[in-house]
C-alpha positions in Angstrom: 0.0 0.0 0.0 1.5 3.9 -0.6 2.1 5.6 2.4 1.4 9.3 1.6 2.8 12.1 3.9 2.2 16.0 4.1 4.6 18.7 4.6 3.7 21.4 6.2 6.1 24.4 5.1 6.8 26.9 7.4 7.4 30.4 5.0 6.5 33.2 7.3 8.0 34.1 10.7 10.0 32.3 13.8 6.8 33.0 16.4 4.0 32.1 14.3 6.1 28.7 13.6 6.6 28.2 17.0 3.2 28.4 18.0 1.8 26.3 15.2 4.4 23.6 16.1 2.6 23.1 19.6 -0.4 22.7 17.5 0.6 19.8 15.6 0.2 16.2 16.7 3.6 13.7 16.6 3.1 11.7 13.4 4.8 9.7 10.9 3.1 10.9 8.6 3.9 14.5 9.1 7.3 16.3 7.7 7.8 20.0 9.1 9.3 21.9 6.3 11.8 24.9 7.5 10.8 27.1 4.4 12.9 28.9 2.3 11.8 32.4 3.1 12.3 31.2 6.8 16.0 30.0 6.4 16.5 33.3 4.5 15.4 35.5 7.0 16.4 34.1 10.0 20.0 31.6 8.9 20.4 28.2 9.0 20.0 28.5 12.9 16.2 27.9 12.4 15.9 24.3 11.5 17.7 24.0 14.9 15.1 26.1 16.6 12.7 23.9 15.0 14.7 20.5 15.8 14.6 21.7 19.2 10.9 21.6 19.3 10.0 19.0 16.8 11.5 15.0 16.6 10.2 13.7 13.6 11.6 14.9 9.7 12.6 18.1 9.1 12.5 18.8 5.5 15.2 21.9 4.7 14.0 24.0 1.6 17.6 24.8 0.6 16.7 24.9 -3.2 20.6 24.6 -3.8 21.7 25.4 -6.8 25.0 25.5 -6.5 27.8 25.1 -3.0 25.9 21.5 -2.6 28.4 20.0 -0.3 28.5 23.0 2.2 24.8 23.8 1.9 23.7 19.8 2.4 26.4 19.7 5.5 25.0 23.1 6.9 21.4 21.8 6.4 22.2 18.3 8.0 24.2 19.4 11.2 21.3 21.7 12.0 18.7 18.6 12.6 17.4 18.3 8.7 16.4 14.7 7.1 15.7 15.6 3.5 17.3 18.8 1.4 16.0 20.6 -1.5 18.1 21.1 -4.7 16.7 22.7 -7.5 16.6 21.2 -11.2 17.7 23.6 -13.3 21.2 23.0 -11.3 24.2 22.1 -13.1 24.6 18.3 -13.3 27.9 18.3 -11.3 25.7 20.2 -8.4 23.2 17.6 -8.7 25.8 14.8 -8.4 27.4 16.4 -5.4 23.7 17.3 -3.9 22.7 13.6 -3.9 26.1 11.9 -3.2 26.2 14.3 -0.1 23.0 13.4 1.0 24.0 9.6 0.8 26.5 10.3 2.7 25.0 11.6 5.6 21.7 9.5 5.1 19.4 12.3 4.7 16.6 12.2 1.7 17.5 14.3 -1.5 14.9 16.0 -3.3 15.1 17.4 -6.6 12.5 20.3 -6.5 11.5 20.5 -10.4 9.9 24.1 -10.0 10.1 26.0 -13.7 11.9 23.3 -14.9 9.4 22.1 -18.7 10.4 18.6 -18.6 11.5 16.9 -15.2 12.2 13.6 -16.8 14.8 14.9 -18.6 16.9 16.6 -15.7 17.1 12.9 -14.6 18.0 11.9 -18.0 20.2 14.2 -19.2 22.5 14.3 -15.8 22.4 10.5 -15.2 21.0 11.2 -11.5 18.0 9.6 -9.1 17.5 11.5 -6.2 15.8 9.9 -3.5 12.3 12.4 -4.0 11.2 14.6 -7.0 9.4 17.5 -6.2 6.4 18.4 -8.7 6.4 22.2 -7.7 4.0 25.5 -8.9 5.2 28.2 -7.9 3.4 31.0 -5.7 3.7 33.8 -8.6 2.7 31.4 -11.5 0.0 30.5 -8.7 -1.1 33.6 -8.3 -0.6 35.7 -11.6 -1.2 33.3 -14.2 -3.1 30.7 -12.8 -0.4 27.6 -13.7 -1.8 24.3 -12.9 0.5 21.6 -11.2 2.0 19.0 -13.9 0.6 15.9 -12.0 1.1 13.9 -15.3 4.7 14.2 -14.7 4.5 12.1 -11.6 2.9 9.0 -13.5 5.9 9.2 -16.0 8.2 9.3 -13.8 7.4 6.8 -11.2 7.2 4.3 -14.4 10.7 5.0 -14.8 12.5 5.0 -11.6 11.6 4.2 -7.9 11.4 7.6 -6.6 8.9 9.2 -4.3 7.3 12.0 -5.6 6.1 15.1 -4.2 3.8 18.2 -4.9 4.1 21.6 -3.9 2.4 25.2 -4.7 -0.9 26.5 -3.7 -2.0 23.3 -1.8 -5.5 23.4 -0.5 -7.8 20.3 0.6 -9.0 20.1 -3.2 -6.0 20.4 -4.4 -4.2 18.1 -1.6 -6.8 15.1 -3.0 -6.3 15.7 -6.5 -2.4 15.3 -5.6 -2.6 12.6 -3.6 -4.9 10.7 -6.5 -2.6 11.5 -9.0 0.0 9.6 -7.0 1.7 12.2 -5.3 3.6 10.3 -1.9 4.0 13.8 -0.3 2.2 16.7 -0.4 3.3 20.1 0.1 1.2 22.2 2.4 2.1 26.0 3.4 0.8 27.5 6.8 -0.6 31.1 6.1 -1.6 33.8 7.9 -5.3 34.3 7.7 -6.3 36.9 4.9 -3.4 35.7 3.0 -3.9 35.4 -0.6 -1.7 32.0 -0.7 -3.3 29.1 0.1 -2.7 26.6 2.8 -3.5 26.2 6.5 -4.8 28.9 8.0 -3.0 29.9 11.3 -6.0 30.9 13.2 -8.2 29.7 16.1 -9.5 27.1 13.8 -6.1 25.8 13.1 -6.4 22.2 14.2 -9.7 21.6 13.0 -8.5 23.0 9.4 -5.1 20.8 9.6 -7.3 17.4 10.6 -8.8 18.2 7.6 -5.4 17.5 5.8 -4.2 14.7 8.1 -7.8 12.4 7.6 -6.3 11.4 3.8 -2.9 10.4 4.8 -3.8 8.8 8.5 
């Protein structure tokens, strides 16, 4: 049977993270993601912050493109299982991002965001990460209305054992739809209330808006 996860990405600020992390129930089935407009605002120091408060998988939203020996080794002595890498990097930064992660047995993930043709990353650079990111990003969300390429993840999986993931604008619709198109993990960002991302709203209903996640992957 597939065992399907979500990922709850953190984007916005250190207390609002905090707070929502005492909100959320010990799971396997549950990744925290340390965002990358978090780790960009506050260092690397915050998946720490968030280790210190959180023992299950830490997911680090790097999106390295290039440094990926330094970045994976930052990510992973700061508490992180699984690293982003993005896959419009070079091939030699996608060998080093995945070797790395070997080494230190954390997950890679090759996050295929405004990349046409993901198969072909894999192709062309003769790599298998451990997780391939089908991603949408927030402006091609909002501004033009880009669906997520869930055919990719059928094509893919037919051609290597990967997990696969989706990311970008995740909302319960959106989360089934991803999850029936064979998605194993499922990107979901918290968001303040009135924000015009979607997500989980951090608000009094928080828990009761999250279960609503958690019922199709528990």
């Amino acid at each position: 049977m597939r065992k399907c996860r979500i990922q709850i990405a953190f984007n916005s600020n250190l207390a609002d993270a905090f707070s929502v992390l005492r909100r959320i129930p010990t799971s396997p089935n549950i990744i925290i993601e340390a965002g990358t407009p978090l780790i960009k605002q506050y260092g690397i120091q915050v998946i720490s912050q968030i280790r210190s408060m959180w023992s299950g998988e830490i997911c680090a939203d790097m999106k390295i493109i290039d440094g990926a020996v330094a970045e994976v080794e930052m990510a992973v002595s700061s508490g992180a299982t699984s690293v982003t890498a993005m896959g419009n990097a070079s091939k030699e930064t996608l060998s080093l991002f995945i070797a790395e992660c070997k080494k230190h047995n954390v997950s890679s993930i090759i996050d295929m965001m405004n990349v046409a043709n993901p198969m072909q990353v894999l192709w062309k650079n003769n790599v298998v990460p451990d997780s391939v990111f089908i991603h949408r990003g927030r402006d091609e969300e909002n501004a033009y209305g880009k669906i997520i390429q869930y055919k990719e993840i059928a094509k893919m999986k037919g051609k290597w054992e990967l997990t696969m993931g989706a990311a970008g604008g995740i909302d319960t619709r959106e989360f089934q739809s991803a999850l029936f198109n064979g998605a194993d993990i499922v990107v979901v960002n918290v968001v303040a209330k009135g924000s015009p991302w979607k997500g989980i709203v951090y608000d009094a209903n928080f828990a009761s808006s999250l279960e609503q996640f958690l019922k199709f992957v528990t």
